[in-house]
C-alpha positions in Angstrom: -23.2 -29.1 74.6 -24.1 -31.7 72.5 -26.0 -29.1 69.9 -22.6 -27.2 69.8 -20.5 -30.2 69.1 -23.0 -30.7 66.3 -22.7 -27.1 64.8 -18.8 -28.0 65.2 -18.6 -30.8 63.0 -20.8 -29.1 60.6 -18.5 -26.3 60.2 -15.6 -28.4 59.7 -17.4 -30.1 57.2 -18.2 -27.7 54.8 -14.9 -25.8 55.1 -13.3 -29.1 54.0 -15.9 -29.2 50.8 -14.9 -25.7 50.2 -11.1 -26.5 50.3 -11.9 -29.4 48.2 -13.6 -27.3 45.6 -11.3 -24.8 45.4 -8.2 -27.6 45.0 -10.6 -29.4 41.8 -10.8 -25.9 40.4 -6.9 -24.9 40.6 -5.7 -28.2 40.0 -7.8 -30.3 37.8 -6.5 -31.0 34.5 -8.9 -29.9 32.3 -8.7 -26.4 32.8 -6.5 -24.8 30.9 -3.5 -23.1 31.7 -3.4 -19.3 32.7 -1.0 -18.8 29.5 -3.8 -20.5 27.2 -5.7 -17.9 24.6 -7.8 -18.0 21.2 -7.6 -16.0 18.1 -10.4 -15.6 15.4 -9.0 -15.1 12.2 -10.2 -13.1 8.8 -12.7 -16.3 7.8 -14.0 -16.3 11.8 -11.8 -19.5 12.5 -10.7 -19.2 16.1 -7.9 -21.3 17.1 -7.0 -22.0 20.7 -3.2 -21.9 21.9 -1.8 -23.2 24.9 2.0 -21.5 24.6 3.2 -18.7 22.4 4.2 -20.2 18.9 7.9 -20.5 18.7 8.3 -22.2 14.7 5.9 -20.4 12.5 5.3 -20.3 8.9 4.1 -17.8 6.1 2.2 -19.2 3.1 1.9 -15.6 2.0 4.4 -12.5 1.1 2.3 -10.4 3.2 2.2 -12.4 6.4 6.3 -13.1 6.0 6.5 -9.0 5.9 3.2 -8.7 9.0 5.6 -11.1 11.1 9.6 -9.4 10.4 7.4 -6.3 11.2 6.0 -7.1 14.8 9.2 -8.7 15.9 9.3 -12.2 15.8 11.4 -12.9 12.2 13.7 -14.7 14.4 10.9 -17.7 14.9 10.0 -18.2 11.3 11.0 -21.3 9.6 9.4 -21.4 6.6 8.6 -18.7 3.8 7.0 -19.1 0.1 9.4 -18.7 -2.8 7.5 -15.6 -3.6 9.1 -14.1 -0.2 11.5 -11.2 -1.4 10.8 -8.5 1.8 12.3 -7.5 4.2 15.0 -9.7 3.7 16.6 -11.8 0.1 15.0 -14.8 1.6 15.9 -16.8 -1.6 19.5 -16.1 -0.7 18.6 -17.5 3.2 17.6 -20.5 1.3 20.5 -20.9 -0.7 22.6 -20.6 2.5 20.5 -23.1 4.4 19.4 -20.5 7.2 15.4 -20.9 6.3 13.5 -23.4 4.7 11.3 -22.7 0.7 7.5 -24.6 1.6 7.0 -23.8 -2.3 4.9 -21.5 -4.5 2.3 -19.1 -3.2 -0.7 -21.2 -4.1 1.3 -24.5 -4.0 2.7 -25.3 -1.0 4.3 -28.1 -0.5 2.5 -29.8 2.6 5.5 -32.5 3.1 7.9 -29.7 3.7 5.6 -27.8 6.3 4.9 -31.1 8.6 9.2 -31.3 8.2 9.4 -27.8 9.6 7.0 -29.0 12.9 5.0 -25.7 12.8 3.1 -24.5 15.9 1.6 -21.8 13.8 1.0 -21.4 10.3 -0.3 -18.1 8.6 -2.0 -17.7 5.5 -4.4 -16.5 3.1 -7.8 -16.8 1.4 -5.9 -18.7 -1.6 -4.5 -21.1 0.4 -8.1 -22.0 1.1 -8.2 -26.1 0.2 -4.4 -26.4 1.5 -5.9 -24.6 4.8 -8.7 -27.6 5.2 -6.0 -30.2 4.8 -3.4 -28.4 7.0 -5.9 -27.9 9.6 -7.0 -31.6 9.3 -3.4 -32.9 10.3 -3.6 -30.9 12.9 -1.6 -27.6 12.6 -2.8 -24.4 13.6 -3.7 -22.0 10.8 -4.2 -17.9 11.0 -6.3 -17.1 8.0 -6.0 -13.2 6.6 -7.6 -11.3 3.9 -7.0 -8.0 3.8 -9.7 -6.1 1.2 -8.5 -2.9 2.1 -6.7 -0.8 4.8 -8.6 -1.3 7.8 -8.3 -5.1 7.0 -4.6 -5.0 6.5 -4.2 -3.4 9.8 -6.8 -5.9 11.6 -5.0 -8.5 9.8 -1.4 -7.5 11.9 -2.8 -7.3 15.2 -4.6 -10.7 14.6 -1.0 -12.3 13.6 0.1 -10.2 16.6 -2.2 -11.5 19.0 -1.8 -15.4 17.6 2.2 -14.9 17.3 2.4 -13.9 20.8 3.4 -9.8 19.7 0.5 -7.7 20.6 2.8 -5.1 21.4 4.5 -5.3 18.3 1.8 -5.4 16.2 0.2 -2.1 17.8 3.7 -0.7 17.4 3.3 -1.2 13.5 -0.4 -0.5 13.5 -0.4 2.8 15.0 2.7 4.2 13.0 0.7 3.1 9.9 -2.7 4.9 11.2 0.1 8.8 11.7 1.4 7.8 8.2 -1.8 7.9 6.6 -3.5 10.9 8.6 -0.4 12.6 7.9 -0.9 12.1 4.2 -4.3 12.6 4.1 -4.1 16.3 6.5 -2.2 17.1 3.9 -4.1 16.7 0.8 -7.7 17.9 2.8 -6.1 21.1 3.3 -4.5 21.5 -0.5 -8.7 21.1 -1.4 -8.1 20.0 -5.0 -10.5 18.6 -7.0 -10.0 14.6 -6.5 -7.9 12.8 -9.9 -9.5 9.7 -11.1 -7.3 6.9 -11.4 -6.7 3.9 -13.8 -4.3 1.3 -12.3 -3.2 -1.5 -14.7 -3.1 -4.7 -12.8 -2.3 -7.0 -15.9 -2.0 -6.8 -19.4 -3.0 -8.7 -21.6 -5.7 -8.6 -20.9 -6.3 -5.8 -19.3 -7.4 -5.7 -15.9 -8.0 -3.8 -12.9 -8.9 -2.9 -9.3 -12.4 -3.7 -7.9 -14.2 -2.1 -5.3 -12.9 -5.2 -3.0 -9.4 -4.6 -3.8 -6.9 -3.6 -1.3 -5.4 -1.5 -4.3 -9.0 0.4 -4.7 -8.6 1.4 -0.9 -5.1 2.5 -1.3 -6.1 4.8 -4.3 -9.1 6.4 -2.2 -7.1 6.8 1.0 -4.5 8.5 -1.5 -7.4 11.1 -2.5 -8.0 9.7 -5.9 -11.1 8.0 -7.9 -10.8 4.3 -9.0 -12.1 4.3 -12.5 -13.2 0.7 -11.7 -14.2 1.2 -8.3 -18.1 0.1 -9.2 -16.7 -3.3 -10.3 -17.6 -5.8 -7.7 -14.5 -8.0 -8.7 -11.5 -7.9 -7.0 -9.7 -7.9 -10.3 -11.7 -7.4 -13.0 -10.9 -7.8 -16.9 -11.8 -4.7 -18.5 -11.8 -3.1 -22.2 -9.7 -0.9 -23.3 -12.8 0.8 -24.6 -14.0 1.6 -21.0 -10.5 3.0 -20.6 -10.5 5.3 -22.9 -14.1 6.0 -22.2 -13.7 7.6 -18.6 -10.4 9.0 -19.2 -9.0 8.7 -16.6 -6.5 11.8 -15.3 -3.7 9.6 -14.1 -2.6 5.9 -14.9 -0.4 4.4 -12.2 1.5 1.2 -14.4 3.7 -1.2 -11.8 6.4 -2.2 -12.7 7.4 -5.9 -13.3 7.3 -7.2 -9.8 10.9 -9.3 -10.2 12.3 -5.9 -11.0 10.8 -3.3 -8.7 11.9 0.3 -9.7 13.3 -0.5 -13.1 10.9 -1.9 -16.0 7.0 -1.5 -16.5 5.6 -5.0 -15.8 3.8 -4.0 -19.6 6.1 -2.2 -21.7 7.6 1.2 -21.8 4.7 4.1 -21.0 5.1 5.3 -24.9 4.1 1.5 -25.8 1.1 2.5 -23.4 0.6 5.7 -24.9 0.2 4.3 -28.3 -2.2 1.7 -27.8 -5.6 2.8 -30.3 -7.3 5.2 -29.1 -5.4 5.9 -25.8 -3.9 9.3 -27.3 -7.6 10.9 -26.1 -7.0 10.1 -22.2 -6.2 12.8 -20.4 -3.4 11.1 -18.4 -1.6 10.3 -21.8 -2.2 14.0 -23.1 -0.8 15.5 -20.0 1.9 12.6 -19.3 0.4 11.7 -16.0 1.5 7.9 -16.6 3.3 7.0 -13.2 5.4 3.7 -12.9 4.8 2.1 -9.8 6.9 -0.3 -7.9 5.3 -3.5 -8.5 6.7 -5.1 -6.1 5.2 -2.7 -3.3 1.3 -2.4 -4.4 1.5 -6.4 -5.7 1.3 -7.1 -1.2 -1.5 -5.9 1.4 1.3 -5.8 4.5 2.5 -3.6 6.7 3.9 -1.6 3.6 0.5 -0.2 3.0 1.3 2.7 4.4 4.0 3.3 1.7 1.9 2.2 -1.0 -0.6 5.3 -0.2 2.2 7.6 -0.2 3.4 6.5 -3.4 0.6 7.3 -4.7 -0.4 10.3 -3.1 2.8 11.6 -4.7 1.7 10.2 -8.0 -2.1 11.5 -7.7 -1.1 15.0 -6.1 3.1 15.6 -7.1 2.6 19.4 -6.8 2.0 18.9 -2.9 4.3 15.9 -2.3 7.1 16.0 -4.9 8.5 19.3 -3.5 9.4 17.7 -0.2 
């Protein structure tokens, strides 16, 4: 009797240190809430969250288009003056209905701690304003998209962070049928592959790298970046080396202020007549396109549009018709 009293107690016992584990485990304050989650941004910063971000800022053009795009405009609070898409944002300035943190590569760190951010996305030039932002506290999304696959990776990290994975996979897969639609297209024309020069600034001149976003838009278009070899994003080039792989078409942006009306350089004949451009095989067969500025200037969710733009330009027989 007494040896089953004993196995009693025992049994109580350790159901009771059981119970009690379970109670530290479910209710102890240290573990995080079921709603907790991390993100690991472009630079392999992860940043924990304990609640969905509900005031969010863009340091970038991009991210202000990545984050309209997924769904969540409504909980931005603070844009760069560079902002112009989707929306006029300088006009919801003017009106008092969202809040200027300053230039692109400037912004003004007083302003953001105003605004009481939960999240805060940005980019790789935003890198020492990033360190000080991140000191104080804030949380930071870092993106920088080289090229396609890291524009899209880029929107389903904001996605993920913002609390919109749904909407980010939304955007993300109507990019990826955009582009194979594009690209279907131009495999089965089988024509021989255009090279490409694409006028990033003048003067001096420069162009796309190999780590460009712009160099991945022209080979997902079916063309052949003349400066494609160049390890620099943006490299300065001569007009020599221009002229020297003559390049079949020259894709010229506009000025970025005035998307769709002006080349950002001049007119094309003030391109044509630059010495010794008259022997490039774009300027003999007037295969100088003017680009919107505006659109290729941003690595966003408009990527998609940027290769078609220049799929038309690169291969009009096949896409100008329709």
């Amino acid at each position: 009797m007494k040896a089953k009293y004993t196995i009693a107690i025992a049994a109580i016992v350790t159901i009771a240190i059981i119970l009690s584990a379970a109670i530290y485990i479910n209710y102890n304050p240290a573990t995080p809430p079921s709603s907790a989650y991390s993100v690991t941004d472009d630079e392999g910063y992860t940043t924990e969250f304990t609640a969905v971000p509900q005031r969010i800022i863009s340091l970038a053009p991009s991210n202000t288009q990545i984050l309209f795009a997924i769904g969540v405009g409504d909980k931005v609070v603070g844009v760069t003056d560079y902002c112009s898409y989707p929306y006029d944002f300088k006009a919801w300035i003017a009106s008092g209905n969202m809040t200027s943190i300053g230039g692109f590569a400037t912004p003004n760190k007083e302003t953001i701690a105003s605004l009481n951010p939960d999240l805060i996305v940005a980019s790789t030039i935003n890198a020492a304003d990033v360190v000080t932002l991140r000191s104080m506290g804030y949380k930071i999304i870092v993106l920088d998209p080289e090229n396609v696959e890291s524009v899209l990776s880029g929107i389903t990290i904001v996605g993920k962070a913002a609390g919109a994975e749904e909407g980010a996979s939304e955007v993300v897969n109507s990019i990826h049928h955009t582009i194979n639609e594009i690209q279907a297209k131009i495999a089965a024309a089988n024509l021989p592959k255009p090279t490409v020069y694409y006028e990033v600034w003048y003067p001096p001149l420069m162009s796309a790298g190999s780590t460009s976003f712009i160099n991945d838009v022209i080979v997902q278009a079916g063309g052949i970046n003349i400066f494609g070899n160049e390890t620099d994003q943006y490299p300065k080039v001569s007009s020599e080396s221009v002229v020297y792989a003559n390049p079949k078409v020259i894709l010229l942006p506009t000025e970025m202020a005035n998307a769709g009306e002006a080349p950002f350089y001049g007119s094309v004949d003030q391109v044509k007549a630059r010495p010794g451009w008259d022997t490039i095989s774009a300027v003999q067969n007037n295969r100088i396109v003017v680009v919107d500025g505006g659109l290729f200037a941003e690595a966003g969710p408009r990527i998609a549009e940027q290769i078609d733009a220049a799929a038309h330009a690169l291969y009009p027989e096949l896409f100008n018709s329709t």
